[in-house]
C-alpha positions in Angstrom: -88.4 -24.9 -14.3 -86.3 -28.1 -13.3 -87.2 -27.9 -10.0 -90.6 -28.2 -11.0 -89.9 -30.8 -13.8 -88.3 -32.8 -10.2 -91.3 -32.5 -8.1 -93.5 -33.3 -10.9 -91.4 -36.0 -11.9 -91.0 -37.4 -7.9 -94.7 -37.0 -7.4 -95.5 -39.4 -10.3 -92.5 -42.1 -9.3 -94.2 -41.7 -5.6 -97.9 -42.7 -7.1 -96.6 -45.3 -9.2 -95.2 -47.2 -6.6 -98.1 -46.5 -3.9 -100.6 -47.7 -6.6 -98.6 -51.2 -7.2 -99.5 -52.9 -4.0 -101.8 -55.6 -3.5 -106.0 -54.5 -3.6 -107.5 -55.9 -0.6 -109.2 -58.6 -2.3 -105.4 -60.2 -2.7 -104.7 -58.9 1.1 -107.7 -61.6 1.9 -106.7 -64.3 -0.3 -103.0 -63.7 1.2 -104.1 -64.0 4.8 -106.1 -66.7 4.3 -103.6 -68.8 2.7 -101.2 -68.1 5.6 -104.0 -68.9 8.1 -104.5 -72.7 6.7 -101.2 -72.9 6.0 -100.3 -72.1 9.6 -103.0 -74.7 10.7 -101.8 -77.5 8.4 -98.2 -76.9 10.1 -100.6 -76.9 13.5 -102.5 -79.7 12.7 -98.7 -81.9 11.5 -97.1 -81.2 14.6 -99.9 -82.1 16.5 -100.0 -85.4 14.9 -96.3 -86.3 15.3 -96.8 -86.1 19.2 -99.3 -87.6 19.4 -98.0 -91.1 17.9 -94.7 -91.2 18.5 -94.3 -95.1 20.2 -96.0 -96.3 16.7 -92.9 -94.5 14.9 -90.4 -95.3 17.6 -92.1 -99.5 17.0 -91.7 -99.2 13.5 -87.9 -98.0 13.6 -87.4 -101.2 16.0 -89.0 -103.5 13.8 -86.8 -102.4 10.8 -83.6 -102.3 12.9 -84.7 -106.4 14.2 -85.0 -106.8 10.0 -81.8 -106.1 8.9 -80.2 -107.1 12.0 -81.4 -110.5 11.9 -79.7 -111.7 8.4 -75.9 -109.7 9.7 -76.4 -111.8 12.4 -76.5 -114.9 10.5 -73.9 -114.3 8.6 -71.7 -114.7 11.2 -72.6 -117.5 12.7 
């Protein structure tokens, strides 16, 4: 009788946890999120080589800015 009482009790544990995951309307909204996801990391990168002088200009120009007053100090 326990043996029975296991299986029973391990068949039901078994279903339980097969019948928690995600219904295949979730497995679509999950791979679509992970597809523009994926893009928007695509599409950033993409950007950032693109235009890198107008970042590399813009780190010179600040660099010239707070230069310029140390500078004067010292004179």
């Amino acid at each position: 009788m326990k043996k029975v009482m296991s299986l029973i009790a391990v068949a039901l544990f078994t279903a339980t946890v097969v019948s928690c995951g995600p219904s295949a309307e979730e497995k679509a909204k999950i791979e679509e999120n992970a597809k523009r996801v994926a893009d928007s990391i695509t599409n950033a990168i993409s950007a950032s080589m693109s235009a890198p002088t107008e970042t590399a200009a813009a780190v010179d120009t600040a660099a010239a800015a707070t230069a310029t007053p140390a500078a004067e100090a010292k004179h």
